[in-house]
MIKEDREN-928603 format. One line per 3 residues: their letters; for each residue x, y, z of C-alpha. Coordinates in steps of 0.25 Angstrom, whole numbers, plus 2048, in hexadecimal, padded with zeros to 3 digits. Example, Ala and Ser with C-alpha at 12.3 -4.5 7.8 and 13.67 -1.06 7.14 Angstrom:
2
as = 831/7EE/81F  837/7FC/81D .
//
This chain:
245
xxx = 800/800/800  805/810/7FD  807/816/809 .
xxx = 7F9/81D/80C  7F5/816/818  7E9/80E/816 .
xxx = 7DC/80B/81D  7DE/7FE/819  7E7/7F8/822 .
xxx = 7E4/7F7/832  7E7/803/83B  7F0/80B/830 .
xxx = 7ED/81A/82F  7E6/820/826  7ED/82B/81E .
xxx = 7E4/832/813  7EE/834/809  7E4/82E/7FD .
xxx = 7E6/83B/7F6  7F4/837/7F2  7F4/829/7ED .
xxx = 7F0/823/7E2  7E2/822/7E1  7E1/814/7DC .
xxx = 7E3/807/7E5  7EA/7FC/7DE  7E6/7ED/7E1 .
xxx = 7F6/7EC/7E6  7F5/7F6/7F1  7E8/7EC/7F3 .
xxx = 7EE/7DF/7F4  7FA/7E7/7FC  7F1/7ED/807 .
xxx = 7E9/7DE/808  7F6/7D9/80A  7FB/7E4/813 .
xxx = 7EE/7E2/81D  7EE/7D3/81D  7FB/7D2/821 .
xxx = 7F9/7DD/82C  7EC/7D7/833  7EE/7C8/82E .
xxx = 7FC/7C6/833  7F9/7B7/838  7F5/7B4/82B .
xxx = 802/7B9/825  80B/7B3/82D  803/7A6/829 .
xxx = 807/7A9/81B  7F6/7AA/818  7F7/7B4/80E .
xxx = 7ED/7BA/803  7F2/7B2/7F6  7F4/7BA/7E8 .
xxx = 7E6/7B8/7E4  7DF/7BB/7F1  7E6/7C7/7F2 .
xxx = 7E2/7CC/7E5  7D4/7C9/7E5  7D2/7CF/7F3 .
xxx = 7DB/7DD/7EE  7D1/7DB/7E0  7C5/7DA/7E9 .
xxx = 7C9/7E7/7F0  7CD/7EF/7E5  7C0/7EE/7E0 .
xxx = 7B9/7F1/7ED  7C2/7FE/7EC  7BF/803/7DF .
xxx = 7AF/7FF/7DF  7AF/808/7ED  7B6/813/7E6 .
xxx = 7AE/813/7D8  7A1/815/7E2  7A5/81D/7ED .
xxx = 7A5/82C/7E9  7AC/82E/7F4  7BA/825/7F0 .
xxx = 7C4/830/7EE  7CF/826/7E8  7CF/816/7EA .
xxx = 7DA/819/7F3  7D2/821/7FE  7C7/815/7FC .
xxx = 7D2/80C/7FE  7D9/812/80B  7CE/818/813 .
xxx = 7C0/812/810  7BD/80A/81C  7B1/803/813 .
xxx = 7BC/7FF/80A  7C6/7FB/814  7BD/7F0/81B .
xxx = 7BB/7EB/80C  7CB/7EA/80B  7CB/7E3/818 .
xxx = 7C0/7D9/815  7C4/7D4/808  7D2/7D1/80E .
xxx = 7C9/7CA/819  7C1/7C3/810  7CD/7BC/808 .
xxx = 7D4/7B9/815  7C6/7B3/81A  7C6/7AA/80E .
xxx = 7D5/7A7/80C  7D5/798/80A  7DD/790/814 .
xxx = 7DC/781/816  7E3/783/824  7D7/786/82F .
xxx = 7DD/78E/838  7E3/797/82E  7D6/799/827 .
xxx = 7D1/79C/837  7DC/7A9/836  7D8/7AC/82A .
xxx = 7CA/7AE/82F  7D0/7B6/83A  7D7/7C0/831 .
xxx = 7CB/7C1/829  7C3/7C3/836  7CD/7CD/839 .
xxx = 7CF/7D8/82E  7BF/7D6/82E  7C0/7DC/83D .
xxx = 7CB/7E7/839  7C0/7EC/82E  7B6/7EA/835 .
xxx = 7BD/7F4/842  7C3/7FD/838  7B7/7FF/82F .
xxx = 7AB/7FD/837  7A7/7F4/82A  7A7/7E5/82D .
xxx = 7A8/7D9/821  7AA/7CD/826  7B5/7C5/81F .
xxx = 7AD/7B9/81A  7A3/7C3/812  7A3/7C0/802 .
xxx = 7A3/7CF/7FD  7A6/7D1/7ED  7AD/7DC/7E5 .
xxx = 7AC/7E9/7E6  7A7/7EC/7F2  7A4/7F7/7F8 .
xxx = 7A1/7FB/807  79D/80B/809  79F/811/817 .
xxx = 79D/805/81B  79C/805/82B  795/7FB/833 .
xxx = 793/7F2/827  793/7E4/82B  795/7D9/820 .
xxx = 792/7CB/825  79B/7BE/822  793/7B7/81A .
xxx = 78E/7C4/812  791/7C3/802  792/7CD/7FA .
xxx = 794/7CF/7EB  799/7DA/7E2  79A/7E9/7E2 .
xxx = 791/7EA/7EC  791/7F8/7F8  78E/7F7/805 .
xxx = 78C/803/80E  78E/806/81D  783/7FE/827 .
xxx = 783/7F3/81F  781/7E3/826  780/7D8/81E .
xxx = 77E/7CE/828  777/7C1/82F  769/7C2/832 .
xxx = 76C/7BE/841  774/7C7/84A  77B/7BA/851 .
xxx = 77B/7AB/84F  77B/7AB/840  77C/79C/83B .
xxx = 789/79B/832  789/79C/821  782/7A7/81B .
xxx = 77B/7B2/823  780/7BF/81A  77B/7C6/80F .
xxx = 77D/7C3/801  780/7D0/7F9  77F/7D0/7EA .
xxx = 786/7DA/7E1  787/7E8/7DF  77D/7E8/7EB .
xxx = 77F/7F6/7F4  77C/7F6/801  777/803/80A .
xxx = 77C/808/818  775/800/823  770/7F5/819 .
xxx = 76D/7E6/822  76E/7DA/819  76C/7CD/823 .
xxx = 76D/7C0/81F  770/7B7/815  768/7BD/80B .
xxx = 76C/7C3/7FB  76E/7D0/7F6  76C/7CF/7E7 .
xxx = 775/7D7/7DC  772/7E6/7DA  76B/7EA/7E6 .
xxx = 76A/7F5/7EE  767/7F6/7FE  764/802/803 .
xxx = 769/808/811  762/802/81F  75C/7F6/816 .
xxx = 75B/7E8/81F  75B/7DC/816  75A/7CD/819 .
xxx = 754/7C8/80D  759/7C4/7FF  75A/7D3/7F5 .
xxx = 758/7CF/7E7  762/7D5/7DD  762/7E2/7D7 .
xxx = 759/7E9/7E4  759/7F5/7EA  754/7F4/7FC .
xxx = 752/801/802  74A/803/80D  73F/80A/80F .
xxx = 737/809/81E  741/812/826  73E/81F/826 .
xxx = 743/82C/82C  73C/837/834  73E/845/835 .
xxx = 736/84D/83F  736/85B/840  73A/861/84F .
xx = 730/86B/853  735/878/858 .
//
Protein backbone atom coordinates (compact mmCIF):
# COMPACT_ATOMS: atom_id res chain seq x y z
CA UNK A 1 0.00 0.00 0.00
CA UNK A 2 1.26 4.01 -0.72
CA UNK A 3 1.81 5.62 2.13
CA UNK A 4 -1.64 7.16 3.00
CA UNK A 5 -2.82 5.55 5.88
CA UNK A 6 -5.78 3.57 5.55
CA UNK A 7 -9.05 2.73 7.32
CA UNK A 8 -8.58 -0.41 6.27
CA UNK A 9 -6.19 -1.95 8.48
CA UNK A 10 -6.94 -2.26 12.59
CA UNK A 11 -6.33 0.78 14.71
CA UNK A 12 -4.09 2.79 12.09
CA UNK A 13 -4.65 6.44 11.74
CA UNK A 14 -6.62 7.90 9.44
CA UNK A 15 -4.64 10.74 7.43
CA UNK A 16 -7.10 12.60 4.85
CA UNK A 17 -4.45 12.94 2.29
CA UNK A 18 -6.88 11.52 -0.65
CA UNK A 19 -6.50 14.68 -2.56
CA UNK A 20 -2.93 13.79 -3.53
CA UNK A 21 -3.03 10.19 -4.68
CA UNK A 22 -4.08 8.73 -7.51
CA UNK A 23 -7.62 8.47 -7.73
CA UNK A 24 -7.84 4.89 -9.03
CA UNK A 25 -7.26 1.70 -6.86
CA UNK A 26 -5.47 -1.08 -8.46
CA UNK A 27 -6.46 -4.86 -7.80
CA UNK A 28 -2.50 -5.02 -6.52
CA UNK A 29 -2.87 -2.59 -3.65
CA UNK A 30 -5.88 -4.93 -3.18
CA UNK A 31 -4.58 -8.29 -2.94
CA UNK A 32 -1.38 -6.35 -1.09
CA UNK A 33 -3.70 -4.85 1.65
CA UNK A 34 -5.80 -8.53 2.12
CA UNK A 35 -2.39 -9.87 2.59
CA UNK A 36 -1.21 -6.95 4.67
CA UNK A 37 -4.55 -7.38 7.34
CA UNK A 38 -4.61 -11.27 7.19
CA UNK A 39 -1.21 -11.50 8.26
CA UNK A 40 -1.84 -8.82 11.11
CA UNK A 41 -5.05 -10.37 12.78
CA UNK A 42 -4.51 -14.12 11.53
CA UNK A 43 -1.05 -14.47 12.70
CA UNK A 44 -1.72 -18.31 14.06
CA UNK A 45 -2.87 -19.08 10.73
CA UNK A 46 0.42 -17.77 9.29
CA UNK A 47 2.76 -19.25 11.33
CA UNK A 48 0.83 -22.59 10.31
CA UNK A 49 1.64 -21.73 6.66
CA UNK A 50 -2.50 -21.56 5.99
CA UNK A 51 -2.24 -18.90 3.44
CA UNK A 52 -4.64 -17.62 0.75
CA UNK A 53 -3.60 -19.50 -2.60
CA UNK A 54 -3.04 -17.39 -5.90
CA UNK A 55 -6.41 -18.00 -6.99
CA UNK A 56 -8.24 -17.26 -3.72
CA UNK A 57 -6.49 -14.18 -3.39
CA UNK A 58 -7.44 -13.00 -6.71
CA UNK A 59 -10.94 -13.69 -6.78
CA UNK A 60 -11.58 -12.22 -3.14
CA UNK A 61 -9.26 -8.74 -4.60
CA UNK A 62 -11.67 -9.15 -7.88
CA UNK A 63 -14.68 -9.41 -5.84
CA UNK A 64 -13.66 -6.36 -4.03
CA UNK A 65 -12.79 -4.17 -6.72
CA UNK A 66 -15.99 -4.62 -8.12
CA UNK A 67 -17.79 -3.74 -4.84
CA UNK A 68 -15.42 -0.53 -5.02
CA UNK A 69 -16.33 0.85 -8.33
CA UNK A 70 -20.21 -0.23 -8.34
CA UNK A 71 -20.22 1.94 -4.75
CA UNK A 72 -18.41 4.84 -6.42
CA UNK A 73 -20.62 4.72 -9.92
CA UNK A 74 -23.80 5.27 -7.47
CA UNK A 75 -22.65 7.34 -4.85
CA UNK A 76 -22.73 11.06 -5.77
CA UNK A 77 -20.92 11.60 -2.98
CA UNK A 78 -17.59 9.23 -4.00
CA UNK A 79 -15.05 12.07 -4.50
CA UNK A 80 -12.27 9.49 -6.04
CA UNK A 81 -12.22 5.61 -5.40
CA UNK A 82 -9.45 6.14 -3.21
CA UNK A 83 -11.62 8.31 -0.51
CA UNK A 84 -14.25 5.33 -0.91
CA UNK A 85 -11.62 2.88 -0.45
CA UNK A 86 -9.83 4.48 2.68
CA UNK A 87 -12.51 6.02 4.65
CA UNK A 88 -15.91 4.59 3.90
CA UNK A 89 -16.67 2.49 6.99
CA UNK A 90 -19.69 0.65 4.87
CA UNK A 91 -17.10 -0.22 2.55
CA UNK A 92 -14.38 -1.14 5.08
CA UNK A 93 -16.81 -4.01 6.74
CA UNK A 94 -17.27 -5.19 3.10
CA UNK A 95 -13.16 -5.49 2.69
CA UNK A 96 -13.23 -7.33 5.90
CA UNK A 97 -15.98 -9.84 5.14
CA UNK A 98 -15.12 -11.01 1.99
CA UNK A 99 -11.43 -11.76 3.44
CA UNK A 100 -13.71 -13.47 6.36
CA UNK A 101 -15.86 -15.23 3.91
CA UNK A 102 -12.82 -16.98 2.05
CA UNK A 103 -10.99 -17.80 5.28
CA UNK A 104 -14.53 -19.36 6.53
CA UNK A 105 -14.62 -21.51 3.47
CA UNK A 106 -10.82 -22.33 3.04
CA UNK A 107 -10.68 -26.05 2.45
CA UNK A 108 -8.63 -27.96 5.06
CA UNK A 109 -8.88 -31.69 5.53
CA UNK A 110 -7.33 -31.37 8.90
CA UNK A 111 -10.27 -30.61 11.77
CA UNK A 112 -8.65 -28.42 13.90
CA UNK A 113 -7.19 -26.36 11.57
CA UNK A 114 -10.39 -25.64 9.69
CA UNK A 115 -11.73 -24.93 13.78
CA UNK A 116 -9.11 -21.73 13.57
CA UNK A 117 -9.97 -20.94 10.41
CA UNK A 118 -13.59 -20.60 11.73
CA UNK A 119 -12.02 -18.62 14.58
CA UNK A 120 -10.20 -15.88 12.37
CA UNK A 121 -13.28 -15.70 10.29
CA UNK A 122 -15.29 -15.13 13.52
CA UNK A 123 -12.86 -12.70 14.17
CA UNK A 124 -12.30 -9.93 11.52
CA UNK A 125 -16.19 -10.50 11.56
CA UNK A 126 -15.89 -9.02 15.15
CA UNK A 127 -13.29 -6.25 14.36
CA UNK A 128 -15.91 -5.11 11.50
CA UNK A 129 -18.49 -5.50 13.13
CA UNK A 130 -16.68 -3.06 16.39
CA UNK A 131 -15.22 -0.76 14.00
CA UNK A 132 -18.24 -0.19 11.79
CA UNK A 133 -21.22 -0.76 13.76
CA UNK A 134 -22.24 -3.00 10.55
CA UNK A 135 -22.32 -6.71 11.20
CA UNK A 136 -21.99 -9.63 8.25
CA UNK A 137 -21.41 -12.86 9.40
CA UNK A 138 -18.65 -14.69 7.67
CA UNK A 139 -20.75 -17.67 6.60
CA UNK A 140 -23.37 -15.25 4.48
CA UNK A 141 -23.15 -15.96 0.49
CA UNK A 142 -23.26 -12.14 -0.77
CA UNK A 143 -22.60 -11.71 -4.85
CA UNK A 144 -20.66 -9.03 -6.80
CA UNK A 145 -20.93 -5.81 -6.58
CA UNK A 146 -22.23 -5.10 -3.51
CA UNK A 147 -22.92 -2.33 -1.89
CA UNK A 148 -23.66 -1.17 1.71
CA UNK A 149 -24.63 2.78 2.23
CA UNK A 150 -24.37 4.16 5.69
CA UNK A 151 -24.78 1.16 6.80
CA UNK A 152 -24.98 1.36 10.72
CA UNK A 153 -26.67 -1.15 12.75
CA UNK A 154 -27.13 -3.39 9.78
CA UNK A 155 -27.17 -7.11 10.72
CA UNK A 156 -26.87 -9.66 8.03
CA UNK A 157 -27.51 -13.27 9.31
CA UNK A 158 -25.26 -16.56 8.61
CA UNK A 159 -27.25 -18.23 6.47
CA UNK A 160 -28.43 -15.01 4.46
CA UNK A 161 -27.78 -15.21 0.60
CA UNK A 162 -27.44 -12.71 -1.54
CA UNK A 163 -27.07 -12.14 -5.30
CA UNK A 164 -25.75 -9.57 -7.49
CA UNK A 165 -25.62 -5.75 -7.61
CA UNK A 166 -27.81 -5.56 -4.88
CA UNK A 167 -27.69 -2.04 -2.02
CA UNK A 168 -28.39 -2.16 1.14
CA UNK A 169 -28.88 0.69 3.45
CA UNK A 170 -28.39 1.46 7.36
CA UNK A 171 -31.14 -0.52 9.85
CA UNK A 172 -31.29 -3.19 7.72
CA UNK A 173 -31.84 -7.18 9.42
CA UNK A 174 -32.02 -9.95 7.53
CA UNK A 175 -32.60 -12.40 10.10
CA UNK A 176 -34.35 -15.83 11.68
CA UNK A 177 -37.72 -15.56 12.49
CA UNK A 178 -36.92 -16.40 16.33
CA UNK A 179 -35.04 -14.32 18.56
CA UNK A 180 -33.31 -17.40 20.19
CA UNK A 181 -33.19 -21.24 19.86
CA UNK A 182 -33.36 -21.27 15.90
CA UNK A 183 -32.89 -25.09 14.64
CA UNK A 184 -29.87 -25.24 12.44
CA UNK A 185 -29.73 -25.11 8.29
CA UNK A 186 -31.52 -22.18 6.75
CA UNK A 187 -33.23 -19.48 8.75
CA UNK A 188 -31.99 -16.28 6.46
CA UNK A 189 -33.35 -14.52 3.83
CA UNK A 190 -32.73 -15.14 0.28
CA UNK A 191 -32.07 -11.92 -1.65
CA UNK A 192 -32.20 -12.04 -5.62
CA UNK A 193 -30.56 -9.62 -7.83
CA UNK A 194 -30.31 -5.99 -8.35
CA UNK A 195 -32.68 -5.97 -5.31
CA UNK A 196 -32.23 -2.46 -3.12
CA UNK A 197 -33.10 -2.59 0.15
CA UNK A 198 -34.21 0.86 2.50
CA UNK A 199 -32.97 1.98 5.96
CA UNK A 200 -34.83 0.07 8.65
CA UNK A 201 -36.04 -2.75 6.37
CA UNK A 202 -36.86 -6.61 8.54
CA UNK A 203 -36.59 -9.54 6.26
CA UNK A 204 -37.07 -12.69 8.86
CA UNK A 205 -36.82 -16.06 7.83
CA UNK A 206 -35.99 -18.35 5.13
CA UNK A 207 -37.96 -16.63 2.63
CA UNK A 208 -36.90 -15.20 -1.14
CA UNK A 209 -36.47 -12.09 -2.49
CA UNK A 210 -37.10 -12.13 -6.28
CA UNK A 211 -34.84 -10.30 -8.90
CA UNK A 212 -35.47 -6.45 -9.43
CA UNK A 213 -37.18 -5.47 -6.51
CA UNK A 214 -37.61 -2.78 -4.56
CA UNK A 215 -38.36 -2.44 -0.38
CA UNK A 216 -38.90 0.62 0.67
CA UNK A 217 -37.75 2.09 4.30
CA UNK A 218 -39.39 0.48 7.63
CA UNK A 219 -40.93 -2.54 5.62
CA UNK A 220 -41.37 -6.08 7.67
CA UNK A 221 -41.18 -8.90 5.43
CA UNK A 222 -41.61 -12.82 6.33
CA UNK A 223 -43.03 -13.98 3.33
CA UNK A 224 -41.67 -14.91 -0.27
CA UNK A 225 -41.61 -11.32 -2.64
CA UNK A 226 -41.96 -12.28 -6.25
CA UNK A 227 -39.55 -10.72 -8.83
CA UNK A 228 -39.47 -7.60 -10.35
CA UNK A 229 -41.81 -5.84 -6.88
CA UNK A 230 -41.68 -2.79 -5.39
CA UNK A 231 -42.89 -2.93 -1.10
CA UNK A 232 -43.57 0.15 0.46
CA UNK A 233 -45.43 0.76 3.25
CA UNK A 234 -48.37 2.47 3.85
CA UNK A 235 -50.37 2.37 7.40
CA UNK A 236 -47.86 4.41 9.60
CA UNK A 237 -48.57 7.84 9.51
CA UNK A 238 -47.28 11.00 11.04
CA UNK A 239 -49.01 13.67 12.96
CA UNK A 240 -48.61 17.28 13.23
CA UNK A 241 -50.55 19.25 15.75
CA UNK A 242 -50.39 22.85 16.03
CA UNK A 243 -49.43 24.18 19.77
CA UNK A 244 -51.88 26.74 20.86
CA UNK A 245 -50.76 30.06 22.11
Amino acid sequence: MNSNKSNLLSSEEIVNTFKGSDDHVSLEQIKSDINILYNKLCAELVALNVLFTEDILNKTAALIYDDLYARVKQDPIAITPFLIYTISKSFKVIFYYRIANAVSYFNHEDFETSKICKYYSYLLSEVAAKDTKIEIHPEAIIGERFVIDHGVNTVIGATSIIGNDCTILNNVLLGAKKITCNPKGKRHPTIGNNVNIAGGVRILGAVSIGDNTQIGPDCMIINNIPSNSTVRKESSCQIIKRNLL
